[in-house]
FIMARSE-276935 format. One record per residue: x, y, z of N, C-alpha, C in turn. Coordinates in steps of 0.05 Angstrom, whole numbers, padded with zeros to 5 digits, always signed. Layout:
N
XYZXYZXYZ/...
//
This chain:
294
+00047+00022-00644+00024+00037-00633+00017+00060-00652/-00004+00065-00658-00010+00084-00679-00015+00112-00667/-00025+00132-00679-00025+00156-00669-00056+00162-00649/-00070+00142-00657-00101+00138-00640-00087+00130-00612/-00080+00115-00622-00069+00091-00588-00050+00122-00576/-00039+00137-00586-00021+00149-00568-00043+00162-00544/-00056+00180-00581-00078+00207-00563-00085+00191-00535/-00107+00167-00534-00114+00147-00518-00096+00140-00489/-00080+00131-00495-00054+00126-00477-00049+00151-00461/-00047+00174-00474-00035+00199-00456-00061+00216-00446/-00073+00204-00454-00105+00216-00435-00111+00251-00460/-00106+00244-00484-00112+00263-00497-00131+00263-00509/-00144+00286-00520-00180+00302-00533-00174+00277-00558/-00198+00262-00562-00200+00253-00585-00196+00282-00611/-00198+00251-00635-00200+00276-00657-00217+00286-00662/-00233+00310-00671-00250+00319-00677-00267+00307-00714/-00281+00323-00722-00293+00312-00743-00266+00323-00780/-00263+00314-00786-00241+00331-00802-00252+00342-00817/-00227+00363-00826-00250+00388-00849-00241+00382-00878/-00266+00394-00885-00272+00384-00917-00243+00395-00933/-00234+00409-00923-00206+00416-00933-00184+00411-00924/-00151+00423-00933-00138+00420-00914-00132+00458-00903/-00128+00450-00883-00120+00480-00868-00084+00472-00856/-00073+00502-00846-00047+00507-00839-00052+00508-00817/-00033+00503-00798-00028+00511-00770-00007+00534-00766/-00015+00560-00768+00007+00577-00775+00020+00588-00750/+00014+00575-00730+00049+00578-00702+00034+00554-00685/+00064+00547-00677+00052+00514-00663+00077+00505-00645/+00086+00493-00630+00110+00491-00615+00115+00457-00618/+00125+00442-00630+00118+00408-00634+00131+00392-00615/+00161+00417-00601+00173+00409-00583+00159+00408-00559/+00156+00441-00546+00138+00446-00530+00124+00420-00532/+00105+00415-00538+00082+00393-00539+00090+00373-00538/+00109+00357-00549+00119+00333-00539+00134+00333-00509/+00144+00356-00497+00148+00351-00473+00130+00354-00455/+00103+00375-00456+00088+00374-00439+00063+00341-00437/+00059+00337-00463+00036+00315-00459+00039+00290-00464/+00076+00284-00482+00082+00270-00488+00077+00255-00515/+00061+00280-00522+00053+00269-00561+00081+00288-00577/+00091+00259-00587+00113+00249-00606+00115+00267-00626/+00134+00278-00639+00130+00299-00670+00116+00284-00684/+00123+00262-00693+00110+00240-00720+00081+00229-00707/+00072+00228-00680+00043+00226-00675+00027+00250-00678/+00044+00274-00675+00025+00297-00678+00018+00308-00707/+00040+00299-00718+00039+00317-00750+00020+00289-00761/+00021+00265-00755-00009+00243-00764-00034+00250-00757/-00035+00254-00734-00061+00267-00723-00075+00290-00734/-00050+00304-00737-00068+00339-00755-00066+00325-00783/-00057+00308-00797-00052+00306-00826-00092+00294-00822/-00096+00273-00809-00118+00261-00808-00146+00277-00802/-00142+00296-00792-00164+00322-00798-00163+00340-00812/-00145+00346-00829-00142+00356-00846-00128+00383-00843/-00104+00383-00820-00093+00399-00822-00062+00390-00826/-00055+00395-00849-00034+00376-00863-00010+00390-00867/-00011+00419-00851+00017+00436-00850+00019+00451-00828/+00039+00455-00819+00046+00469-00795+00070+00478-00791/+00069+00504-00776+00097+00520-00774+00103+00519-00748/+00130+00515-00747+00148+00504-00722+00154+00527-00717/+00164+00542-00688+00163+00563-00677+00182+00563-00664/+00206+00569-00662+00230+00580-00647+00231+00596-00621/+00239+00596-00601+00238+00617-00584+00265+00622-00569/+00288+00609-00573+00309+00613-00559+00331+00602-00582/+00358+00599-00590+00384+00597-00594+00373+00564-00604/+00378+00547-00583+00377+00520-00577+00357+00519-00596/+00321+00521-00589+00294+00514-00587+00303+00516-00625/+00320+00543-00636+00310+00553-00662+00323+00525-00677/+00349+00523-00665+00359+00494-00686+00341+00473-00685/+00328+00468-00660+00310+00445-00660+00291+00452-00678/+00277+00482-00684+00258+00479-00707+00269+00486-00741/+00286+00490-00750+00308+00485-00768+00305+00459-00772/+00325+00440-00752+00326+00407-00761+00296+00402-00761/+00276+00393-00750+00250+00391-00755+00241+00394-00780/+00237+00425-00786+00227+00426-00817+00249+00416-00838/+00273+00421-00835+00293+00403-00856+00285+00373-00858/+00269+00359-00836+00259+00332-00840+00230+00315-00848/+00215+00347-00842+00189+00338-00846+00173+00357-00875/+00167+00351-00895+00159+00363-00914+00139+00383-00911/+00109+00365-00887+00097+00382-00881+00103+00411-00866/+00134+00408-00852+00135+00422-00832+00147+00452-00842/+00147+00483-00839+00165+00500-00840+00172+00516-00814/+00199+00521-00816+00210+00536-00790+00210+00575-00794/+00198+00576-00758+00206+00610-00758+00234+00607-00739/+00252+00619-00737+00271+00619-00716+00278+00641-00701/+00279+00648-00674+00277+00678-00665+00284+00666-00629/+00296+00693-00614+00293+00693-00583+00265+00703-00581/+00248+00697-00568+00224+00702-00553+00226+00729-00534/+00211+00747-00536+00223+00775-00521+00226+00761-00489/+00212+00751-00474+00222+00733-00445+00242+00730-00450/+00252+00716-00470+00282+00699-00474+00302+00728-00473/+00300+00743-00484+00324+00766-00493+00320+00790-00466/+00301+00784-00451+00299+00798-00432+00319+00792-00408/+00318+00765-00404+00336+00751-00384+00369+00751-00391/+00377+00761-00419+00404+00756-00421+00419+00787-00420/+00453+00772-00427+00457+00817-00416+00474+00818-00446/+00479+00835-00456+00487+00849-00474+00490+00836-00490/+00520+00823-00479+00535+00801-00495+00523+00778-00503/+00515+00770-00488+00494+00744-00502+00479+00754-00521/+00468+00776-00514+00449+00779-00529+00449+00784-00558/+00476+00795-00563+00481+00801-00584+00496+00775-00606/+00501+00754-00586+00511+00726-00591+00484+00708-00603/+00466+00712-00592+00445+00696-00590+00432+00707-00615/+00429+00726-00620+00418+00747-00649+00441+00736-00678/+00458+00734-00669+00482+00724-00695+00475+00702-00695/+00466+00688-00683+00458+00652-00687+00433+00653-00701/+00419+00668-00691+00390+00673-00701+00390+00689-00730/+00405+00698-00734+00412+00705-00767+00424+00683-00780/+00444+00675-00775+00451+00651-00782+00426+00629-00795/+00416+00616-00772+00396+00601-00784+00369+00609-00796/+00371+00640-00797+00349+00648-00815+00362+00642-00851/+00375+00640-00848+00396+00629-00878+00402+00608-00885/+00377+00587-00858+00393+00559-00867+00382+00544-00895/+00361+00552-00906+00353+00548-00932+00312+00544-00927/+00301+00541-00950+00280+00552-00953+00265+00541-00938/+00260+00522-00923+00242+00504-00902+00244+00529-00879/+00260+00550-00877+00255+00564-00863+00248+00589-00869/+00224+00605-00861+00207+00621-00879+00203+00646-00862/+00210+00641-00838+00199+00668-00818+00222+00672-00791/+00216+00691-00784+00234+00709-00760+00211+00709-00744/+00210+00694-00729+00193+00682-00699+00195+00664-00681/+00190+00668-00657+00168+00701-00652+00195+00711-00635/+00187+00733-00645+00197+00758-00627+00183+00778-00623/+00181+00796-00617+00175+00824-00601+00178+00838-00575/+00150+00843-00569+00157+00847-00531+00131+00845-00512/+00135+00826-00487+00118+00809-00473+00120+00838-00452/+00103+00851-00444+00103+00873-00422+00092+00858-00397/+00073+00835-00400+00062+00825-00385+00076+00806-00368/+00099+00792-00377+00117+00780-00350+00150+00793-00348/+00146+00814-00369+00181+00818-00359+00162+00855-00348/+00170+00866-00334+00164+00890-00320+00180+00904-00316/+00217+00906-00319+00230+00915-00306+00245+00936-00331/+00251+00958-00321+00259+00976-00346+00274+00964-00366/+00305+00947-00351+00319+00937-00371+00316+00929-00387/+00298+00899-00368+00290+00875-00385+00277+00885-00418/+00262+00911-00414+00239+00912-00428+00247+00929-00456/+00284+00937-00442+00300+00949-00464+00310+00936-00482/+00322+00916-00472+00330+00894-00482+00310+00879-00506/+00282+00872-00495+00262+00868-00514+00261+00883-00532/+00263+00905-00526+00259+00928-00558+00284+00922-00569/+00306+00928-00563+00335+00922-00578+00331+00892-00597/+00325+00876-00581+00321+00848-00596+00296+00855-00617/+00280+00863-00614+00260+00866-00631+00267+00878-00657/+00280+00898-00651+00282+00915-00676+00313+00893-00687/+00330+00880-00678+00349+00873-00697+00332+00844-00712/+00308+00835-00695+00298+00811-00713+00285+00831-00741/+00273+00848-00729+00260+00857-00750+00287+00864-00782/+00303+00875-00763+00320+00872-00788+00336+00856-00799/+00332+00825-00786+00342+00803-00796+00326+00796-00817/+00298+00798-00817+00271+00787-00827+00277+00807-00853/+00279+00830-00858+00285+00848-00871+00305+00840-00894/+00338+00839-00881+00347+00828-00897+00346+00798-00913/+00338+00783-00897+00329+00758-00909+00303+00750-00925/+00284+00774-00932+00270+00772-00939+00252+00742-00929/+00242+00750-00904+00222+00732-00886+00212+00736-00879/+00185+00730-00870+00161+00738-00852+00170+00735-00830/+00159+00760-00811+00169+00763-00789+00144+00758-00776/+00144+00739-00746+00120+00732-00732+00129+00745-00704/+00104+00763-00690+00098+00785-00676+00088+00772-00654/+00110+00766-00631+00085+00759-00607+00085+00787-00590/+00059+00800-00585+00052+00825-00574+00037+00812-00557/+00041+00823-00526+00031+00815-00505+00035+00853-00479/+00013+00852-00486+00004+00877-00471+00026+00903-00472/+00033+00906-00502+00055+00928-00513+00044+00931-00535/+00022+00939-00541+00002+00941-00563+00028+00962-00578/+00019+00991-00566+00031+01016-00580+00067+01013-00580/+00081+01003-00566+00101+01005-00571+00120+00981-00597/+00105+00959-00593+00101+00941-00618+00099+00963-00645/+00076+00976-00652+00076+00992-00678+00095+01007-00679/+00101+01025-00654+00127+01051-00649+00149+01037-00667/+00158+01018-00662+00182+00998-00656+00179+00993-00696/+00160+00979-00713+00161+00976-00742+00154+01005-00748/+00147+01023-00739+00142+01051-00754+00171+01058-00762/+00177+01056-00739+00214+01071-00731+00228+01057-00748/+00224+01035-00750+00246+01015-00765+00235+01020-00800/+00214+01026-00811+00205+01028-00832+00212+01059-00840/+00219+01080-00826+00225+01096-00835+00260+01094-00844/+00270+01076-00831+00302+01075-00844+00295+01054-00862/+00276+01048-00875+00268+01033-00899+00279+01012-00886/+00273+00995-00865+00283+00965-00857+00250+00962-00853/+00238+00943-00877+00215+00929-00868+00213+00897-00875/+00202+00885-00864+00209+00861-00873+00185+00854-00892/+00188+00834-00906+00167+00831-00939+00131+00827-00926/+00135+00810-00900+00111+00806-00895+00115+00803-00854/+00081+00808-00854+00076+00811-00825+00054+00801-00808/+00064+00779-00794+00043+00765-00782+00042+00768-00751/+00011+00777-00743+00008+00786-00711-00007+00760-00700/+00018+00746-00685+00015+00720-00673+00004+00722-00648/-00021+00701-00655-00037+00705-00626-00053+00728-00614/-00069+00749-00639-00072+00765-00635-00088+00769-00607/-00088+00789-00594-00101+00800-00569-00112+00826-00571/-00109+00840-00588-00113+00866-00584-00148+00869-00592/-00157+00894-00586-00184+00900-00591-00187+00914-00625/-00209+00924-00631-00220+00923-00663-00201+00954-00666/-00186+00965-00654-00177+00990-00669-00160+00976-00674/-00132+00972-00656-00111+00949-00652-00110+00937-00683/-00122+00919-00686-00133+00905-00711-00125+00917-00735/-00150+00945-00733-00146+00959-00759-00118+00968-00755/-00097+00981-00741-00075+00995-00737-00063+00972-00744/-00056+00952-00737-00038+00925-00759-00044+00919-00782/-00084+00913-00793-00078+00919-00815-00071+00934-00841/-00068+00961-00831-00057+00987-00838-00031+00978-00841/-00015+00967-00837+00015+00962-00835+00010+00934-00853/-00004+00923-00868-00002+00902-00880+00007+00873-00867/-00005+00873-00844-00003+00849-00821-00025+00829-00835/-00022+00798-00830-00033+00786-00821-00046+00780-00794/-00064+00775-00784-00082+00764-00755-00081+00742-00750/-00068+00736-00736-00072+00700-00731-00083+00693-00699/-00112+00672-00708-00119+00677-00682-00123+00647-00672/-00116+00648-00644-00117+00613-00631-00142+00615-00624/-00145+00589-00606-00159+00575-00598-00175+00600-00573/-00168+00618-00565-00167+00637-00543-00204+00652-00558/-00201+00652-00589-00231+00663-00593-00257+00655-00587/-00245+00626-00590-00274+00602-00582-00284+00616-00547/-00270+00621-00530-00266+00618-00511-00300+00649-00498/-00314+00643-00476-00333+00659-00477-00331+00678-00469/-00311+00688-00452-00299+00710-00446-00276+00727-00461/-00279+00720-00489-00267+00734-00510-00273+00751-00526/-00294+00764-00522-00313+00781-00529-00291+00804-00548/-00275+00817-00538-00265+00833-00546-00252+00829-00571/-00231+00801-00575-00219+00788-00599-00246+00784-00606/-00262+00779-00616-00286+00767-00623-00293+00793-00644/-00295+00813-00625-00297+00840-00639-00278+00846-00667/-00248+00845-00654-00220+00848-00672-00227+00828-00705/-00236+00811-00695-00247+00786-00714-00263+00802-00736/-00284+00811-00731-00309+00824-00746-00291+00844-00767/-00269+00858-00763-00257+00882-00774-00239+00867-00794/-00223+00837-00794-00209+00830-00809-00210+00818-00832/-00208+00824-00845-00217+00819-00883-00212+00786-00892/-00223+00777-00896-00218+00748-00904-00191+00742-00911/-00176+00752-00926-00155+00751-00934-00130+00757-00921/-00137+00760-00903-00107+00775-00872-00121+00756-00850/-00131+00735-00843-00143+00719-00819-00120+00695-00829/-00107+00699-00807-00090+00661-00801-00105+00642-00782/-00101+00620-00772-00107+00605-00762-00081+00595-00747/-00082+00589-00711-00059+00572-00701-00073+00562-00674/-00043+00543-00663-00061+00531-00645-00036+00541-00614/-00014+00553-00616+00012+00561-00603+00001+00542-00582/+00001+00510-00596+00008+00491-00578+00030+00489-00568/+00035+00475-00535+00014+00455-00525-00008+00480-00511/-00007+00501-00509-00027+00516-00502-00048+00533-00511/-00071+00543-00498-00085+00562-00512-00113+00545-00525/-00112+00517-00520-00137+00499-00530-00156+00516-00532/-00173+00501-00558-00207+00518-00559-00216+00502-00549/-00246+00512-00543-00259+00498-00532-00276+00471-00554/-00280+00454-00547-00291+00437-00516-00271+00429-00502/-00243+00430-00507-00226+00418-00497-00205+00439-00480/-00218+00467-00472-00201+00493-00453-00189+00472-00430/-00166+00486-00430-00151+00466-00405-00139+00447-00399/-00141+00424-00425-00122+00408-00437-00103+00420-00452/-00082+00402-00457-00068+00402-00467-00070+00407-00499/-00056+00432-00520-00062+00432-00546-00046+00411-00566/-00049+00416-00590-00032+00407-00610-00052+00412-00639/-00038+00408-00657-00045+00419-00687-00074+00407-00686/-00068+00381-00683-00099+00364-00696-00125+00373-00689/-00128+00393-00653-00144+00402-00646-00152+00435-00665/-00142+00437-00687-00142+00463-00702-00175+00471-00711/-00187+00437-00727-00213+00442-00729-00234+00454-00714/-00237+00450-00687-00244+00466-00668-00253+00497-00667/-00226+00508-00678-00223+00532-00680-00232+00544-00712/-00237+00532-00727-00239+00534-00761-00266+00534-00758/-00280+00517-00744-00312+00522-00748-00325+00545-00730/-00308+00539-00715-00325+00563-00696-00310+00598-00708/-00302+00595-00726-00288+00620-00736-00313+00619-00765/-00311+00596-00779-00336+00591-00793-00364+00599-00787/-00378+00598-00763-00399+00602-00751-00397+00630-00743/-00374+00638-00741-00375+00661-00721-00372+00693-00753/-00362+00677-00770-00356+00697-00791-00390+00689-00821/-00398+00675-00812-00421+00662-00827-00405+00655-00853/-00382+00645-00851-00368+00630-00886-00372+00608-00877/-00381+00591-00910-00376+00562-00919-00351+00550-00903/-00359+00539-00890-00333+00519-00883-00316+00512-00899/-00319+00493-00920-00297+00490-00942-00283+00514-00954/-00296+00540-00952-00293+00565-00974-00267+00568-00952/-00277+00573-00927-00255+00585-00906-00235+00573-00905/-00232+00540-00907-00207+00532-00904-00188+00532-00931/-00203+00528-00950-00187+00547-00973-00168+00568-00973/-00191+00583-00953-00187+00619-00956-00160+00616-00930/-00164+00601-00908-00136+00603-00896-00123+00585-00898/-00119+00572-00918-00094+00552-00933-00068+00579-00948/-00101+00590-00966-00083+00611-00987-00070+00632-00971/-00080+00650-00940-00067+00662-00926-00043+00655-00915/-00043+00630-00913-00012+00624-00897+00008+00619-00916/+00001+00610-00942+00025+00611-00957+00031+00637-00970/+00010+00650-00971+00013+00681-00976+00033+00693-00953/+00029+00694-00935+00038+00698-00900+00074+00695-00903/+00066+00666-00906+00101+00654-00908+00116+00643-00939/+00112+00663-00947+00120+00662-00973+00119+00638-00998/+00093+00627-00987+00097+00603-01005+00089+00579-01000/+00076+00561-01017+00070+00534-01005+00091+00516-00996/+00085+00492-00983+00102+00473-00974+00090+00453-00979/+00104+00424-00982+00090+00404-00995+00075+00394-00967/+00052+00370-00966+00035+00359-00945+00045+00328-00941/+00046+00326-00922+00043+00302-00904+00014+00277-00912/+00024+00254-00912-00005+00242-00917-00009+00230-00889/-00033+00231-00887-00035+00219-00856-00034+00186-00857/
//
């Protein structure tokens, strides 16, 4: 059965039209996604290869999840790994784990070059609420940041309604000279100051599928402020679909979607843009990775 027959079979968004280039998928979950919709790693990474999105970064969020994205990119050329606890994740555990779970997570930030980033971590304000929990998130935050640091890796930022304490948290850590080489704000949310205040810190923007969307007015704004050269592209499948397809299920291949309407919405050449965020993500994560043929 080929990768058409799957989409088909599992009641998934056809493919879209493919772009004249190839583009990155710079945070993506392959696991995640094969357990929610049932599309296969090797059907999904064909599918995005066949629109022309022919690389993608595997995303860690727990101990377990990080080895599964480790082995992944150790097998797939197109693929590279971030590995990290998810601030949810480090919220729920108590000391000891936590500090267990961070030595594993250093560990495989060393497992060799297929792995390029310390992600995601930060801190989710929006489902953990409770003082601890939210201590714990900062504690974990700042030792990824100084895993990313010493390993010289891009560190990927999930910020979820902790705008200012996010910056507090790399200011603090950059004054004991712990910064890490590069900085990507995954899934951005924040509004057009937000924006400028990360790119002031030499962040990348990486924005999903959430811009397409009509009640995004505000990211839409954040968009207008960010310089061609600091704009990522992702799809933090299986969720977060652009539209036409809000509410299904995501995955890489649906990336085009989001490329044109970032195209239309920034008035660049389509081809120029996917260039322009090819060269950001290997800028981002230190480097190209070879492509997948579909």
């Amino acid at each position: 059965m080929t990768y058409q027959d799957s989409l088909a079979a599992l009641n998934l968004p056809g493919l879209p039209e493919p772009l004249p280039r190839p583009v990155v998928d710079s945070h993506t979950h392959l696991d995640a996604t094969e357990q929610a919709s049932g599309l296969t790693v090797a059907d999904a990474l064909a599918a995005a290869a066949a629109v022309g999105v022919t690389k993608v970064v595997q995303i860690g969020c727990d101990a377990l999840d990080s080895v599964w994205a480790e082995r992944c990119a150790a097998g797939h050329p197109s693929v590279v790994a971030c590995v990290a606890l998810h601030p949810n994740e480090a919220a729920r555990l108590d000391d000891a784990t936590l500090d267990d779970q961070l030595s594993r997570i250093d560990a495989l930030a060393g497992a060799g070059p297929h792995v390029r980033g310390v992600g995601e971590t930060g801190l989710d304000y929006y489902r953990t609420h409770d003082a601890a929990g939210r201590a714990r998130q900062r504690r974990s935050f700042a030792a990824h940041i100084g895993i990313a640091a010493a390993r010289g890796l891009t560190l990927a930022i999930h910020d979820r309604e902790a705008h200012n304490d996010i910056l507090a948290i790399l200011d603090e850590r950059a004054q004991h000279g712990i910064t890490p080489p590069r900085l990507i704000m995954h899934c951005f949310s924040g509004d057009a100051d937000h924006a400028r205040a990360c790119l002031a810190r030499g962040a990348w923007l990486s924005f999903p599928g959430v811009v397409t969307y009509s009640n995004a007015g505000v990211l839409r704004e954040a968009l207008a402020v960010v310089p061609p050269d600091r704009m990522l592209i992702e799809t933090d499948a299986p969720y977060l679909t652009p539209v036409p397809h809000r509410g299904r299920w995501n995955s890489s291949y649906l990336v085009p979607h989001t490329v044109r309407f970032l195209a239309e919405e920034t008035g660049a050449d389509l081809a120029e843009l996917c260039d322009r965020l090819s060269a950001n993500a290997a800028a981002a994560y230190g480097g190209p990775w070879g492509p997948v043929e579909p």
